[in-house]
N, C-alpha and C positions, 0 to 999 in steps of 0.2 A: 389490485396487482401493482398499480402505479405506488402506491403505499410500502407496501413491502419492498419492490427494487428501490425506492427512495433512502427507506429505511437502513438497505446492505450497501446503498452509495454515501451516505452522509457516517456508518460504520467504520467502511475503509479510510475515509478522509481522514476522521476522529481517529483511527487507531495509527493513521501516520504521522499524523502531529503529533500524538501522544510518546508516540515511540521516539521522536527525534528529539521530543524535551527529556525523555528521560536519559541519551546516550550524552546530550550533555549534560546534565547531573551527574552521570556514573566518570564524566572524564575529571570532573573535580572529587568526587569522590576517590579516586586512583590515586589522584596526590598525596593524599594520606598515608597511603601504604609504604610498606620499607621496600626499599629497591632491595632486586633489580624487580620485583615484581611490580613496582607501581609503571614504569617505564615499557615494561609488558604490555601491561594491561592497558593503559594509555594507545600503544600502537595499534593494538588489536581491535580498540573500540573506533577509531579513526579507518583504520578498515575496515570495520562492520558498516559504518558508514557508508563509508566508497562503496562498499557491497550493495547496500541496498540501492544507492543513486544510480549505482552501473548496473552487474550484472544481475540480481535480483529482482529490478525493475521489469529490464527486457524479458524475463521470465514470465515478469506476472502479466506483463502485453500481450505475450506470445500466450497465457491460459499453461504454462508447462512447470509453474510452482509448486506443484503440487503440493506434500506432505513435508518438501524436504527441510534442515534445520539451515539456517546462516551455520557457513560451515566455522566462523570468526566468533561464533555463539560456543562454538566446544572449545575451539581455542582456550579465551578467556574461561575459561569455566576448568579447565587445567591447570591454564596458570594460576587458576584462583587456587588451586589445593596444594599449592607449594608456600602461600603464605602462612605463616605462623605469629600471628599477631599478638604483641605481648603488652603495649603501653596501650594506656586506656581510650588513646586517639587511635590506634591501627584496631581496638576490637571494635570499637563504636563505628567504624570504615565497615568491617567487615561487615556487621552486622547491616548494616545500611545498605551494604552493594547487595548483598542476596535478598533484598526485600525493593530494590531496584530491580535489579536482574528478573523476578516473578512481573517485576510489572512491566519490563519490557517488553518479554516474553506473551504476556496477554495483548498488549498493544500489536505484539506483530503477529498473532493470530486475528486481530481485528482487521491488520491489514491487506493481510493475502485472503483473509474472507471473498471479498469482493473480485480477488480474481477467477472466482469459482464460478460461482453465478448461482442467484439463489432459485432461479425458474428451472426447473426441469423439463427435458425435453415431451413428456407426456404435455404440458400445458402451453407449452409453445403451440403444440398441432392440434390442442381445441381452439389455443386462441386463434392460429390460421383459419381453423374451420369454418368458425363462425365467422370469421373478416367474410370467407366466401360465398356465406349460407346470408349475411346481411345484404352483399353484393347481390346476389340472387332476386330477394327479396324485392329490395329497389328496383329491378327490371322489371317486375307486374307493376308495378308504376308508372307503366309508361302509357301516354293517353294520345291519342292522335291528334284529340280536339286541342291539346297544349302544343303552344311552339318549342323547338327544340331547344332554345336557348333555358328556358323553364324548364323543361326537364334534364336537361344537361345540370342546370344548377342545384335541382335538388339531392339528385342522385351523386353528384359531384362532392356537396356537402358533407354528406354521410361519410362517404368512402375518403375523402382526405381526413376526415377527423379519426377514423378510425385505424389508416394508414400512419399518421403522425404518432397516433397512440401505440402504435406499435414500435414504428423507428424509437419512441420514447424509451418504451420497457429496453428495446435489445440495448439501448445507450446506457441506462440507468445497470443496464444488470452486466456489463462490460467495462466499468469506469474507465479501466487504466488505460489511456491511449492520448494519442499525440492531438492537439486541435482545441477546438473551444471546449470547454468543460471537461474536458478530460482530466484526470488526478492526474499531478505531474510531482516529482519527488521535490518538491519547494523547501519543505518543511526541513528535511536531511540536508541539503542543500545548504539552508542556512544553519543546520546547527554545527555543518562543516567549517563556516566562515568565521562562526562564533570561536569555534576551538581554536582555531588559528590567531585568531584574537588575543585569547585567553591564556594558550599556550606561548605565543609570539612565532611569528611566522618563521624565524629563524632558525628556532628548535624544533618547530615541526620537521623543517628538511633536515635537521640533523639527527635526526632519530634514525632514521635506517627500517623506513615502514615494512615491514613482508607483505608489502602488495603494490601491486601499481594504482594507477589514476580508477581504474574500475572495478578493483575489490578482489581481484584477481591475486592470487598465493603470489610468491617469486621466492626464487631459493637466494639465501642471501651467500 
C-alpha cells in the first residue's frame, strides 16, 4: 500500500515538472508563429501558468479538480486554428506545438492524478479495521506478572508503528498541501520566472495578459 501511494506521489510530482518544462518550450515555440497569433498564444500560455500556480492549485488542495480542462488550454487551442502557416519555419512550429500540446496534456493528467487519491474508501475501512482488530490483539498481552512500563512499551510499539503507517498512506495519497513535503507549484513557478527572463520583463507587462496574478480571465 505504502508502494502504491508512493508511486501516485512521485506521479504527481513528475507530471508537474514535466508539465512546466514543457509550457516553457511551447513559449519559445510561439515565437515562431506569425502574429497576431504568436503574441496570442504567448499570453495565453503565461496564463495557463498563473492558472496552475493560482487557481488550479487551490483546486487540487481543496480535492475539487475534478475532470475539468485548464480553461487557457481551449484558449490556445482556438487560437491555434486561426493560424495558417505557410513558411517552412511556422509549419515546422506548428507541427511541434501539437506534439507539445499532447505532451502537456498527459503531464497534466499526471498531475491532477494525485489529487484524486488512489486508496479507495473500501480499503481505508479494512485498513482502520485491522489498526483496531491489531489493537485488540495486543490487550490479551497484558500479564500482571510484567510491570506496566513493559507492557505499555510493547503495546505502545505496535500501535505507533501502525498509527504512523497510516498518517503515511493518508499523506502520501493527498500530496497537494501546504507544510513539509507537500507538492507545492515550484516547478510552474520557475518556469514563470524563466519566461520573463526570456521574454524580458518589460514586455511581459506590455502584453496586456487576459488574466491577473492568478490565472483568472479579465475582460480587457
Amino acid at each position: 500500500m505504502v508502494f502504491l501511494a508512493f508511486t501516485s506521489y512521485d506521479t504527481a510530482r513528475s507530471g508537474a515538472e514535466t508539465e512546466a518544462g514543457i509550457v516553457a518550450d511551447q513559449i519559445e515555440t510561439a515565437q515562431l508563429f506569425p502574429q497576431p497569433a504568436s503574441g496570442e498564444l504567448t499570453a495565453e500560455l503565461i496564463c495557463y501558468a498563473r492558472s496552475v500556480v493560482g487557481v488550479q492549485w487551490d483546486r487540487m488542495e481543496a480535492g475539487t479538480i475534478g475532470d475539468d480542462l485548464n480553461p487557457w488550454a481551449v484558449k490556445m487551442f482556438e487560437t491555434l486554428k486561426t493560424v495558417d502557416p505557410r513558411t517552412p519555419v511556422e509549419q515546422a512550429a506548428y507541427s511541434k506545438w501539437l506534439d507539445e500540446r499532447s505532451a502537456r496534456e498527459a503531464a497534466r493528467v499526471d498531475r491532477i492524478h494525485g489529487a484524486v487519491g488512489v486508496i479507495p474508501l473500501p480499503l481505508w475501512l479494512v485498513l482502520f479495521f485491522t489498526s483496531i482488530v491489531i489493537f485488540v490483539y495486543m490487550l490479551f498481552f497484558a500479564d500482571s506478572g510484567e510491570r506496566a512500563v513493559v507492557q505499555a512499551m510493547l503495546m505502545g510499539t505496535v500501535i505507533t508503528v501502525v498509527v504512523f503507517m497510516l498518517l503515511l498512506l493518508q499523506f502520501l495519497d493527498h500530496p497537494y498541501r501546504s507544510g513539509i513535503g507537500g507538492l507545492r507549484p515550484v516547478a510552474m513557478e520557475r518556469t514563470l520566472l524563466v519566461i520573463d527572463q526570456e521574454l524580458g520583463e518589460a514586455h511581459v507587462q506590455q502584453m496586456r495578459l487576459p488574466c491577473d496574478a492568478r490565472g483568472n480571465a479579465v475582460t480587457r
